[in-house]
ZAZANU-543358 format. One line per field, with one value per residue (C-alpha): y, z negated, x negated; residue in one letter. Coordinates in Angstrom, 3 decimals, padded with zeros to 6 digits. Layout:
% residues N
yy Y, ... $
zz Z, ... $
xx X, ... $
aa a, ... $
//
This chain:
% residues 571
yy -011.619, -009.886, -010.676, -010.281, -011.526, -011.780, -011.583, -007.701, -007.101, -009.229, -008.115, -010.789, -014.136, -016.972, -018.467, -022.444, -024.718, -028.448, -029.896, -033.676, -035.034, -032.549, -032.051, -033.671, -034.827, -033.173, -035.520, -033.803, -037.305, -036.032, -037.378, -038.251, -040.451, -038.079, -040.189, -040.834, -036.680, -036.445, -039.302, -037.897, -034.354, -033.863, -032.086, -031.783, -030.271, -027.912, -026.785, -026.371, -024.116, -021.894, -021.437, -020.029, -017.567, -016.203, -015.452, -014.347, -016.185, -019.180, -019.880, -023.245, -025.485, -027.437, -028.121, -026.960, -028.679, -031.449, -030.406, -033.152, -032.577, -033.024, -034.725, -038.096, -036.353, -038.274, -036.208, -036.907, -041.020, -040.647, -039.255, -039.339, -042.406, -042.505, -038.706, -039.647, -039.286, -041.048, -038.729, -035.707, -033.413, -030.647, -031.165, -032.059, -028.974, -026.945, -028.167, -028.074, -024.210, -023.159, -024.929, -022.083, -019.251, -019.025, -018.647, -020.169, -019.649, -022.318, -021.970, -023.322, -023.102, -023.413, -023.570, -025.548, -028.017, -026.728, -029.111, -031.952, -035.486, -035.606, -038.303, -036.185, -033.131, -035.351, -037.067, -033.021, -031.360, -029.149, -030.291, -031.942, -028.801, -025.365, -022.540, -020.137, -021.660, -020.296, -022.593, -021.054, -021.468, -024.443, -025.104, -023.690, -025.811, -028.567, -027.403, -029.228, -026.172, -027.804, -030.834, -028.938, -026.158, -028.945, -030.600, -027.547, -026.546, -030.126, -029.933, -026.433, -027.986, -031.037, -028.299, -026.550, -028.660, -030.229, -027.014, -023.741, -022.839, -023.925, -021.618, -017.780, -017.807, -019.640, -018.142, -018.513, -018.852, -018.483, -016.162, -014.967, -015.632, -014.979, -015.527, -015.078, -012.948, -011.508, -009.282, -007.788, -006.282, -007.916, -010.672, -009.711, -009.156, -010.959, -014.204, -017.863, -018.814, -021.205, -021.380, -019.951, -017.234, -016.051, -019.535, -019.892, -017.349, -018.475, -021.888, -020.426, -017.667, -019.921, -022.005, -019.018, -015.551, -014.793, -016.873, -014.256, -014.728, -013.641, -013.935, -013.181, -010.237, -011.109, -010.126, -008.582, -009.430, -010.989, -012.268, -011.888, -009.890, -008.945, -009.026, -010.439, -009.707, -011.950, -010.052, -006.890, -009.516, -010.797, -007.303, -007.485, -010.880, -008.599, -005.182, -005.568, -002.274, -002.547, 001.017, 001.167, -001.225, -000.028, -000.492, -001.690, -001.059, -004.236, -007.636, -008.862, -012.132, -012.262, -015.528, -014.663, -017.113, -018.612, -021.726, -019.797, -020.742, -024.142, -026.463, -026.848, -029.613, -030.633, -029.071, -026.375, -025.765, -022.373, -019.655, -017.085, -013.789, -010.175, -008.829, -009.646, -006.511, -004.644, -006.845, -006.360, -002.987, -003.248, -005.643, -003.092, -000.634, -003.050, -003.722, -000.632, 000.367, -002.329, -001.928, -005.912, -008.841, -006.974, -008.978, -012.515, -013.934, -017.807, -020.613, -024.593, -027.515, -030.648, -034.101, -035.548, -032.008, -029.123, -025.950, -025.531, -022.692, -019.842, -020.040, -020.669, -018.354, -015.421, -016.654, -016.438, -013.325, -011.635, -012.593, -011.699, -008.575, -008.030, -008.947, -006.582, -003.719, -004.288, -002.715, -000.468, -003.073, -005.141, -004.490, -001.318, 000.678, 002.448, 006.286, 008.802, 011.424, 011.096, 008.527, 005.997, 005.356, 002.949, 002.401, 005.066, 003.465, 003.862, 005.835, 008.729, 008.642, 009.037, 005.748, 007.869, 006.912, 006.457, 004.170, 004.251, 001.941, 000.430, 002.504, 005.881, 006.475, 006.676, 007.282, 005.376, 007.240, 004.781, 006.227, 003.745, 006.201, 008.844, 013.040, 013.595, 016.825, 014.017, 016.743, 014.666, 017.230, 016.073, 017.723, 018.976, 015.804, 015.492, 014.491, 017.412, 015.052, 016.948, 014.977, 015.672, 013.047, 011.830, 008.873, 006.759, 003.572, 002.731, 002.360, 004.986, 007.240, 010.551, 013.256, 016.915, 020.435, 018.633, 021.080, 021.484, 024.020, 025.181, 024.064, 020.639, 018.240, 018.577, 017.017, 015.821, 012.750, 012.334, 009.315, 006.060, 005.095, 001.554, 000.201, -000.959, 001.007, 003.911, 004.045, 007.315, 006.765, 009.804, 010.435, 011.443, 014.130, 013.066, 015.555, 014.092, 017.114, 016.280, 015.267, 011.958, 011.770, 008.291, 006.762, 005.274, 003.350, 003.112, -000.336, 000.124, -001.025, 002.330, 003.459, 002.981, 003.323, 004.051, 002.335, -000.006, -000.890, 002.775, 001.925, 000.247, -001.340, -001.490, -001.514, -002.503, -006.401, -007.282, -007.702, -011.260, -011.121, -008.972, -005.376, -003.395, -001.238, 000.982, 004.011, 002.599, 002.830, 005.754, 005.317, 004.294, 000.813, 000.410, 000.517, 003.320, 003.037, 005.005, 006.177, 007.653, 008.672, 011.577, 010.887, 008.580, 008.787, 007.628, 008.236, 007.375, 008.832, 009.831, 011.646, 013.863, 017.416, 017.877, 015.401, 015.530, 013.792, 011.785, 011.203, 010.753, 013.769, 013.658, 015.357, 013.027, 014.259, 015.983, 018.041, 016.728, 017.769, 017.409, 016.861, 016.974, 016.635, 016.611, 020.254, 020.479, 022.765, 022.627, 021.737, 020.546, 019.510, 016.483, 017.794, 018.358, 018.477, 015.355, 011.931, 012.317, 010.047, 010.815, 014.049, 016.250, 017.844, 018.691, 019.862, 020.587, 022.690, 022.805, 020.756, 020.831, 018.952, 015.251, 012.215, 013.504, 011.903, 012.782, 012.302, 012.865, 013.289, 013.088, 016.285, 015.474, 013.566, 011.122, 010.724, 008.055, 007.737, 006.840, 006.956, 010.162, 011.343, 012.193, 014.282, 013.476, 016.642, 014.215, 015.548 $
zz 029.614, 028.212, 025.580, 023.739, 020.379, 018.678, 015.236, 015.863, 015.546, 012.358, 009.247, 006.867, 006.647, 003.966, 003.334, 002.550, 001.093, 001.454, 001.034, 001.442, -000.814, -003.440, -004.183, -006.317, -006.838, -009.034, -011.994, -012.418, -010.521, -008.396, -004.841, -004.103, -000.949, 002.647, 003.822, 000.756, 001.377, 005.008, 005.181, 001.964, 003.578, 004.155, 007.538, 007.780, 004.328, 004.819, 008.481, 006.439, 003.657, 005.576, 007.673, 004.649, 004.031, 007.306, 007.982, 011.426, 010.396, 008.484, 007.303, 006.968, 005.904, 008.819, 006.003, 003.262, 000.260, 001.392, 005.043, 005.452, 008.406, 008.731, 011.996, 013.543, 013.918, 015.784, 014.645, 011.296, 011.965, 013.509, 010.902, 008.089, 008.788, 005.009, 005.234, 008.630, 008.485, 010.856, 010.984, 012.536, 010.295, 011.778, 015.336, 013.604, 011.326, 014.426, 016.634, 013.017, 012.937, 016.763, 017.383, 014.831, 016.320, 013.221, 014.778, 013.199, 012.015, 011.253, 008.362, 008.298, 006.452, 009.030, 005.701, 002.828, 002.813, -000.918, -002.355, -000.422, -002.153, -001.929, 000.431, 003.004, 002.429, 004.095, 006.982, 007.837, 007.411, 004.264, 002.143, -001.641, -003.695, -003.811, -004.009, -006.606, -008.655, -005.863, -004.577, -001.423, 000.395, 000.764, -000.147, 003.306, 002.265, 003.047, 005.271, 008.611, 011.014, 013.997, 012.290, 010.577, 013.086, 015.426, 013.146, 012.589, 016.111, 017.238, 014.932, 016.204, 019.629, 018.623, 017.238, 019.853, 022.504, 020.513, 019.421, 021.398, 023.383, 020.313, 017.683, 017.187, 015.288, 013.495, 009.804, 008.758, 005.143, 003.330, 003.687, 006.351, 007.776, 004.532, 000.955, -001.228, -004.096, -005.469, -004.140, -000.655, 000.329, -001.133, 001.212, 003.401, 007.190, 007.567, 006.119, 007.303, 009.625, 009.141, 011.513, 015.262, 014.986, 018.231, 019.773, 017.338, 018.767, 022.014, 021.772, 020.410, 022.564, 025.731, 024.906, 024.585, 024.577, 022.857, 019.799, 016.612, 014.976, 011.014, 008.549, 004.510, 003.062, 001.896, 003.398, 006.727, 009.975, 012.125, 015.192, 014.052, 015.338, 011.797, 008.006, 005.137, 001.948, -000.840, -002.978, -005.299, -007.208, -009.454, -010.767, -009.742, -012.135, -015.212, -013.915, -013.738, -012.578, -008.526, -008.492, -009.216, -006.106, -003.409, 000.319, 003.014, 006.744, 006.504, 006.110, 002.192, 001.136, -002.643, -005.541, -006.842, -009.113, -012.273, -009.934, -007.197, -003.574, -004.180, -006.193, -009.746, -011.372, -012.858, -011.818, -014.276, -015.823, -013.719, -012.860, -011.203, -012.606, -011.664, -011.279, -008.067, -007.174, -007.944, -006.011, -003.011, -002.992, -002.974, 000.294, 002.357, 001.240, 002.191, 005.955, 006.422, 005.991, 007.509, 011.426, 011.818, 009.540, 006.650, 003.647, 003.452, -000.040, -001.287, -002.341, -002.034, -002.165, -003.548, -002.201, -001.007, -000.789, -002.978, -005.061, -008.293, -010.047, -008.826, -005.171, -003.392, -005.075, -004.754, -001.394, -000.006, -001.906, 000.325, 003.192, 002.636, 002.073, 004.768, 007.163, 005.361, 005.883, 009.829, 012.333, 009.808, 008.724, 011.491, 015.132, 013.359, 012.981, 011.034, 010.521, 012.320, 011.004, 006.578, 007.211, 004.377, 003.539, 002.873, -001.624, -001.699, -004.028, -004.199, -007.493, -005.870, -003.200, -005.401, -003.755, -000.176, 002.655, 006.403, 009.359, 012.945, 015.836, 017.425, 021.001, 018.445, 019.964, 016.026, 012.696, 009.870, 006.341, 003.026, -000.382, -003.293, -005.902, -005.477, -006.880, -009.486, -006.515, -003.519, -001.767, 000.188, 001.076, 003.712, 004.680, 008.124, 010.312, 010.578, 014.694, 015.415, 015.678, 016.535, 014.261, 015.130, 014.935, 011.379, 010.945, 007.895, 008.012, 004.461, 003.900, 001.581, 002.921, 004.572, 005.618, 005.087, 005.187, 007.119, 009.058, 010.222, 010.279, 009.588, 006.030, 006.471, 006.965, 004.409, 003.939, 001.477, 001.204, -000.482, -001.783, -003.462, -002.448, -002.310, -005.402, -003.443, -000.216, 001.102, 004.997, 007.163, 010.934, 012.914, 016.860, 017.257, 019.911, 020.465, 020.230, 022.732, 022.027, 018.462, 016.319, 015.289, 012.190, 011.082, 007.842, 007.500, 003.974, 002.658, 003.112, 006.895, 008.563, 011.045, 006.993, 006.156, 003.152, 002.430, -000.283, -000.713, -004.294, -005.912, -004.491, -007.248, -005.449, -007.422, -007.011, -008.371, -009.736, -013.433, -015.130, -017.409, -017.274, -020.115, -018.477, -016.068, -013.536, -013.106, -011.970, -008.376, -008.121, -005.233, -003.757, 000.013, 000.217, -003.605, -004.185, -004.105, -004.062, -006.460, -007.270, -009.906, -008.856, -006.841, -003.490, -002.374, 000.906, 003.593, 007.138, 009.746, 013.610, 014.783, 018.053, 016.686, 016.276, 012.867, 009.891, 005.768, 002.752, 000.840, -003.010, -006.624, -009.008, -012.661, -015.476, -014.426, -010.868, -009.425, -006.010, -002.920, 000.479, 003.634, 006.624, 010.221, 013.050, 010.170, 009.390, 005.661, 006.451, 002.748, -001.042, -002.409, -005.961, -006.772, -010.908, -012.071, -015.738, -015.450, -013.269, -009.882, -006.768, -002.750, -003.398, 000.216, -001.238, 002.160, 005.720, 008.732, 010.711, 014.299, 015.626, 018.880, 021.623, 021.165, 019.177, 015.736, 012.747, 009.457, 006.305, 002.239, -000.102, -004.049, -005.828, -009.117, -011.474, -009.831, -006.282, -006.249, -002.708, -000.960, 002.578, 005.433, 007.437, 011.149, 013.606, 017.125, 018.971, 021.627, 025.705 $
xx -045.299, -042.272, -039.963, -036.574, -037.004, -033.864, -035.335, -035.599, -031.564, -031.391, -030.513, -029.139, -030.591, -031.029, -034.178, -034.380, -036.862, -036.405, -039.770, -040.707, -041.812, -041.446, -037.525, -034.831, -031.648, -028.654, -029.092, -032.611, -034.373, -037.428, -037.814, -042.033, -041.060, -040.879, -038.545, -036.200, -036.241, -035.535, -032.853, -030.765, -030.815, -027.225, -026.780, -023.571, -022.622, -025.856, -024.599, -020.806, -022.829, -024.506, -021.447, -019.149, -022.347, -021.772, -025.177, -027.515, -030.259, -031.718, -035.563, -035.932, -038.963, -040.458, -043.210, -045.091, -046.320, -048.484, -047.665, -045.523, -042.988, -039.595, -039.579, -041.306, -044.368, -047.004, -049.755, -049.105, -048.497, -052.300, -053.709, -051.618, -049.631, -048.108, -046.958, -044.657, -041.152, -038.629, -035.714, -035.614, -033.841, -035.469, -033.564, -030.270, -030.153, -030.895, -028.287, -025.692, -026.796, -026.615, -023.372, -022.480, -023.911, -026.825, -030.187, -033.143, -036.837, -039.165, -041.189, -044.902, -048.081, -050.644, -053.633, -052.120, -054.955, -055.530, -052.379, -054.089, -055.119, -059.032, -059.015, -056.435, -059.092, -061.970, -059.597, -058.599, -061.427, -060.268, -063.399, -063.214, -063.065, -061.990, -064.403, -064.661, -061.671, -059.283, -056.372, -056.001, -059.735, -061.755, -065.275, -067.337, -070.066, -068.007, -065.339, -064.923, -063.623, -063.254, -061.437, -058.993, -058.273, -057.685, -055.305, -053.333, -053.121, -052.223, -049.020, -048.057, -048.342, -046.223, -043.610, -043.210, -042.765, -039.968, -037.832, -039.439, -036.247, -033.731, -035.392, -036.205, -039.074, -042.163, -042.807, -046.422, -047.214, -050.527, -053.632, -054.702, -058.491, -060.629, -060.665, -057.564, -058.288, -054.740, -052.145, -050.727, -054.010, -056.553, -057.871, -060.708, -059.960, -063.052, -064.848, -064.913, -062.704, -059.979, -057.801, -057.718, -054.486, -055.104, -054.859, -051.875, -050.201, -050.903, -049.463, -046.251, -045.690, -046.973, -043.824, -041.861, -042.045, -038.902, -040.264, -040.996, -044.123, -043.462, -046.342, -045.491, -046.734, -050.418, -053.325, -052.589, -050.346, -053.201, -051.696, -048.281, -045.233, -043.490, -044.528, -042.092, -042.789, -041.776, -040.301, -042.067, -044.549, -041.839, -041.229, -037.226, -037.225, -037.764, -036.734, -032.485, -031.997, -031.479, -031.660, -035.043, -035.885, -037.521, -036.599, -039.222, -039.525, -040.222, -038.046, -037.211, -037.308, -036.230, -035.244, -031.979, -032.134, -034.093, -034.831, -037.018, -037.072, -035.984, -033.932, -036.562, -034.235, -031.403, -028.168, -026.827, -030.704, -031.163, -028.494, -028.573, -030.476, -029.426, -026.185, -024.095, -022.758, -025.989, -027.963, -025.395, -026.067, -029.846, -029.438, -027.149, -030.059, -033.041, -030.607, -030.075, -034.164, -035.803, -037.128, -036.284, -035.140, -032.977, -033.066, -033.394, -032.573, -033.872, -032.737, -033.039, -030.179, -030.934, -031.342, -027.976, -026.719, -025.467, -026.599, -027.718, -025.249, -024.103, -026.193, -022.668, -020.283, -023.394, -024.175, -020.244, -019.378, -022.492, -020.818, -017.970, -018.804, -021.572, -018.534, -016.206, -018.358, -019.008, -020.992, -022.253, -024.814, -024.931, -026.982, -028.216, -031.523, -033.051, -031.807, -034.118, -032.058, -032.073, -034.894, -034.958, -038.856, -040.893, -040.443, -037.451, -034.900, -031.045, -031.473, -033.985, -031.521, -028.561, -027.018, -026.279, -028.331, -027.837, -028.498, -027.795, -026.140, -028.988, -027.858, -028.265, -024.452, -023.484, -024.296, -023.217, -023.476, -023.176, -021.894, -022.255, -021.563, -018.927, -019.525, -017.036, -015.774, -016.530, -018.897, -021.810, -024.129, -027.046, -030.307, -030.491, -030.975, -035.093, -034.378, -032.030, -029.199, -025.355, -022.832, -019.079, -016.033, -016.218, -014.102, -014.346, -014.696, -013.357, -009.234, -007.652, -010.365, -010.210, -012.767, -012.385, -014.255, -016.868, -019.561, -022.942, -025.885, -028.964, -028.965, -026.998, -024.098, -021.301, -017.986, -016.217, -014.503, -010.915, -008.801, -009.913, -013.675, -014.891, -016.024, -019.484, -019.792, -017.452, -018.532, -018.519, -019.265, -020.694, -020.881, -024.316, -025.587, -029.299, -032.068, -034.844, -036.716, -037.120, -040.286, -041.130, -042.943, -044.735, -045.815, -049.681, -049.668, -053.253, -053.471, -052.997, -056.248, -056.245, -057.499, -061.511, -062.466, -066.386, -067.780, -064.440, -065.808, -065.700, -061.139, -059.288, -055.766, -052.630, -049.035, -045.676, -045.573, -045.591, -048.548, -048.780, -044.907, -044.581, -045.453, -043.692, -045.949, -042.859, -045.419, -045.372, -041.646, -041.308, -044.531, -044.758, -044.351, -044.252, -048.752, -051.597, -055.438, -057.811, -060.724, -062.566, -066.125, -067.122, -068.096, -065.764, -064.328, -061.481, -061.733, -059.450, -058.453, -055.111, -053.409, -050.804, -049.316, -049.922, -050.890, -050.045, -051.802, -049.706, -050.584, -049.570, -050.256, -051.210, -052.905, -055.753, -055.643, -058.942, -060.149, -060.735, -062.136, -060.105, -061.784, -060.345, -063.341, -065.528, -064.697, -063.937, -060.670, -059.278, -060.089, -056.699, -055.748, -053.938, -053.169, -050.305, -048.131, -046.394, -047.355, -045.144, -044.881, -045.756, -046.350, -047.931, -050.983, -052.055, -050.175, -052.633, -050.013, -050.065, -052.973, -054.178, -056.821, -055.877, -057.785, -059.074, -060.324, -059.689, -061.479, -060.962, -063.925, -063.538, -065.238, -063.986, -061.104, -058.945, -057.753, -054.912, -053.864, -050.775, -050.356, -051.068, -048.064, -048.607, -046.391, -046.092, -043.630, -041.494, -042.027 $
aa x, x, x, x, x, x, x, x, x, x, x, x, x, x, x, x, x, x, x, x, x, x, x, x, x, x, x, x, x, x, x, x, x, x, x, x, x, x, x, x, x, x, x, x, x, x, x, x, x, x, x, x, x, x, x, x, x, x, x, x, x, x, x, x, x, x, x, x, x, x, x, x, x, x, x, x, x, x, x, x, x, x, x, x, x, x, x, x, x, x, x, x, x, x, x, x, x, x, x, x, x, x, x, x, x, x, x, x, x, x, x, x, x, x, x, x, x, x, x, x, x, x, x, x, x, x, x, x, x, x, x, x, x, x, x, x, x, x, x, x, x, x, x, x, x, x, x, x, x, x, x, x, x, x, x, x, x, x, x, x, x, x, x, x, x, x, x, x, x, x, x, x, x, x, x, x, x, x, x, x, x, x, x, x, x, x, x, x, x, x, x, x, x, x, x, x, x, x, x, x, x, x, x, x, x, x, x, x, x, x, x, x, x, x, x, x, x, x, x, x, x, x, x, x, x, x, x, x, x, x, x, x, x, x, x, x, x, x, x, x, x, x, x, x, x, x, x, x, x, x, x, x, x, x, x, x, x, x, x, x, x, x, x, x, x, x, x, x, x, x, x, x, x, x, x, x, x, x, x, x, x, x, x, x, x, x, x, x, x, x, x, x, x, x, x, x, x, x, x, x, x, x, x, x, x, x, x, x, x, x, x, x, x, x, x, x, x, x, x, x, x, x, x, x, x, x, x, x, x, x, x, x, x, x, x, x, x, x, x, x, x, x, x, x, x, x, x, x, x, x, x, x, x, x, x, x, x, x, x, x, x, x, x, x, x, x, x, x, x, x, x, x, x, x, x, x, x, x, x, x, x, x, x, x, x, x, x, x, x, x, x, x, x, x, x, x, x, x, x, x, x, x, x, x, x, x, x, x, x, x, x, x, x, x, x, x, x, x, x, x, x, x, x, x, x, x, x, x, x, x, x, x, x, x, x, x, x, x, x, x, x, x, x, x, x, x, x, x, x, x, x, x, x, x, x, x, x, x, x, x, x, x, x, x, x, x, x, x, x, x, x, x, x, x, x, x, x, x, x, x, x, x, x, x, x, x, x, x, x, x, x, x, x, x, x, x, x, x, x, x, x, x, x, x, x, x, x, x, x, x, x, x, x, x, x, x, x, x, x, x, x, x, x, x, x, x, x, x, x, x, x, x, x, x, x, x, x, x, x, x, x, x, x, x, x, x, x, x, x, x, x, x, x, x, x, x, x, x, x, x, x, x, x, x, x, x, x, x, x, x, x $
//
């Protein structure tokens, strides 16, 4: 069955939590009745909001805490009869939002039977207790499977059949099958089951094909079409400097404000906290990198309507902007030509950076900060793209000198730049001859690691809110794995022209053997002077004879691994 899922030409959205029965008022009252919630949810202010943020998309809460949804759902009136809501704010903000032209995702948590009152835990199946002190996984000893899957899958049923062909996708929260431990990577791919994803993804792609499936950023995608991260592990709350944040192929969700994804109390008690402009940069960055879904920042209104502080006049400055700046952030791609990768940041790029027209009939080249001579000098394009007919797409802007060869793209740009973003649009002359390299992060599950336990995980969050891991800014997709004892090993299997080893170097770093066909073909060293970032400590060359695997052993020191790059030559 094919499909056209609109979610893949998105870049800007806005994500919203409303949650019944867990939301309050502006005075600071809280709201503990679902349908108090749902019949104080002011549509038509919300649809007028969302409007003035002139937005593609909106991620809104069918339910989450308590799984209580916001629409007369008969599956909850059988077996939760005091969860069941009477008004469907669901359909109404739906209808608010498409009459506008704003397409919208459903959020969902298909396994948040850890917030549940004891006596909902034995109606659904979850069990009375959590295991191992974890909030996330119920007690298997206890855990009814077939009661809860069934519950879950009856409700995804229910949504469906009310909203499939008026939405454009279903966001699933949570873990995925196994136990929740901590961090992007560190659930198991395989424990109990506790819910059916493939049947899941069945029922929602049975109802339509065009439907995205997006699952957040822990554990790993399952059954799912996309993965959005939420946010770096609070490191952006203490780290100010939007510089230092790193892009993802992936879609961003970040909390621009003290209150988190949704309205935490009285109005006035949370502002907003990072600058606006900075933080405007870092999204046209983030859209510009991401394969699908941009950046999609978070926020909540209260009961009866309205925004804590600052969430409108940030929110309608964005789009303002966005708007301003075009088709050069909107129905785009990412650049195959100055690829932007995977935990590159706007400061390592020295705020120039690239993207293309989703047809690849034109470049688009962003400067956010201006040389003091205005001389923008470009590595040869990495897909053997021609570039002629530069024509700026900033006022008081002109191009001059510009050229291209072996060594580059140059031109320089005179007049007044932007403040934010000075815009150069490029024809492009397509190389279909040219090679297409691809990124393999470490936690990809193509990797296998022998031994898992002698692999330590870590990556860029804050650690007890106090300490910045700052070492992971640069590396692909912002984390590493390591190890420390001789003898441990990767393997994976590829079909490619040639194939690098992506690390981190340090004073601590150590040998390793690279194998290919389980040849050792080279001893490589991952030391250096001073602690640097995806560093290639190993290039095969020219490969040849299809399918091969390819394996690193530790001799000595430390191995901290990043991510293998693989070349496939194009016809």
């Amino acid at each position: 069955m094919q499909s056209n899922m609109a979610y893949e030409s998105m870049r800007y959205g806005f994500f919203v939590h409303y949650i019944a029965p867990s939301t309050f008022y502006k005075d600071g009252t809280s709201v503990t009745d679902p349908n108090e919630a749902a019949n104080n949810f002011n549509v038509e202010q919300f649809v007028e909001d969302i409007s003035s943020m002139k937005l593609e998309y909106v991620i809104f809460t069918a339910w989450h805490y308590l799984m209580v949804p916001l629409y007369p759902s008969e599956v909850t009136r059988k077996l939760r009869p005091e969860y069941y809501v009477e008004r469907d704010v669901i359909g109404q903000m739906i209808d608010g939002l498409r009459e506008r032209g704003i397409k919208v995702i459903l959020y969902t948590h298909p396994r948040d039977g850890h917030d549940f009152l004891p006596y909902d835990k034995v109606r659904c199946g979850w069990s009375q207790k959590n295991m191992d002190g974890t909030s996330d996984t119920p007690d298997f000893d206890t855990f009814d499977y077939n009661k809860w899957n069934s519950y879950v899958l009856d409700l995804y049923k229910e949504l469906m059949e009310r909203y499939a062909n008026r939405i454009d996708g279903i966001w699933l929260d949570g873990m995925g099958p196994g136990k929740f431990v901590f961090g992007i990577h560190r659930s198991y791919s395989y424990e109990y089951p506790i819910v059916d994803y493939v049947a899941l993804r069945k029922i929602i792609k049975s109802a339509n094909p065009d439907i995205a499936i997006i699952h957040n950023g822990y554990g790993y995608q399952f059954t799912a079409d996309f993965i959005m991260p939420e946010s770096f592990f609070d490191f952006e709350r203490t780290h100010k400097d939007t510089g230092d944040w790193p892009a993802c192929h992936k879609a961003m969700a970040l909390c621009f404000t003290e209150g988190g994804w949704s309205c935490s109390g009285k109005y006035g008690k949370t502002r907003a906290y990072i600058d606006k402009e900075g933080l405007l940069r870092y999204m046209i960055f983030q859209m510009t990198s991401a394969t699908s879904g941009g950046i999609c920042l978070a926020a909540g209104p209260y009961c009866g309507g309205g925004w804590d502080v600052d969430v409108m006049d940030y929110m309608t400055y964005y789009g303002n902007e966005i708007s301003r700046l075009g088709k050069s952030v909107r129905d785009i791609i990412p650049s195959t030509s100055w690829p932007t990768n995977s935990g590159d940041t706007l400061n390592k790029r020295n705020y120039v950076f690239a993207c293309s027209s989703k047809d690849k009939a034109y470049e688009y080249v962003h400067v956010m900060k201006m040389p003091n001579d205005g001389i923008i000098h470009l590595e040869r394009p990495q897909d053997g793209a021609k570039l002629t007919y530069p024509t700026p797409m900033t006022r008081g802007i002109t191009v001059d000198g510009f050229t291209q060869t072996e060594d580059g793209v140059t031109f320089k740009l005179c007049g007044k730049p932007d403040k934010l973003d000075t815009v150069i649009r490029f024809k492009r002359e397509n190389n279909s001859n040219a090679p297409r390299w691809e990124w393999i992060n470490e936690s990809d599950k193509r990797i296998r690691y022998r031994d898992p336990e002698l692999w330590y995980y870590d990556c860029l969050k804050t650690v007890d809110g106090t300490r910045e891991l700052t070492h992971y800014i640069g590396c692909y997709e912002d984390d590493t794995r390591i190890a420390y004892t001789a003898g441990a090993r990767f393997d994976t299997y590829f079909e490619c022209d040639e194939i690098e080893l992506i690390c981190c170097t340090s004073p601590r770093g150590g040998k390793c053997d690279v194998l290919i066909d389980d040849i050792c073909v080279a001893t490589v060293s991952t030391y250096s002077e001073e602690e640097l970032v995806c560093q290639t400590v190993f290039s095969s060359g020219k490969l040849y004879g299809g399918v091969h695997t390819f394996s690193v052993v530790l001799k000595d020191g430390e191995l901290e691994f990043d991510a293998i790059r693989i070349k496939q030559v194009q016809g």
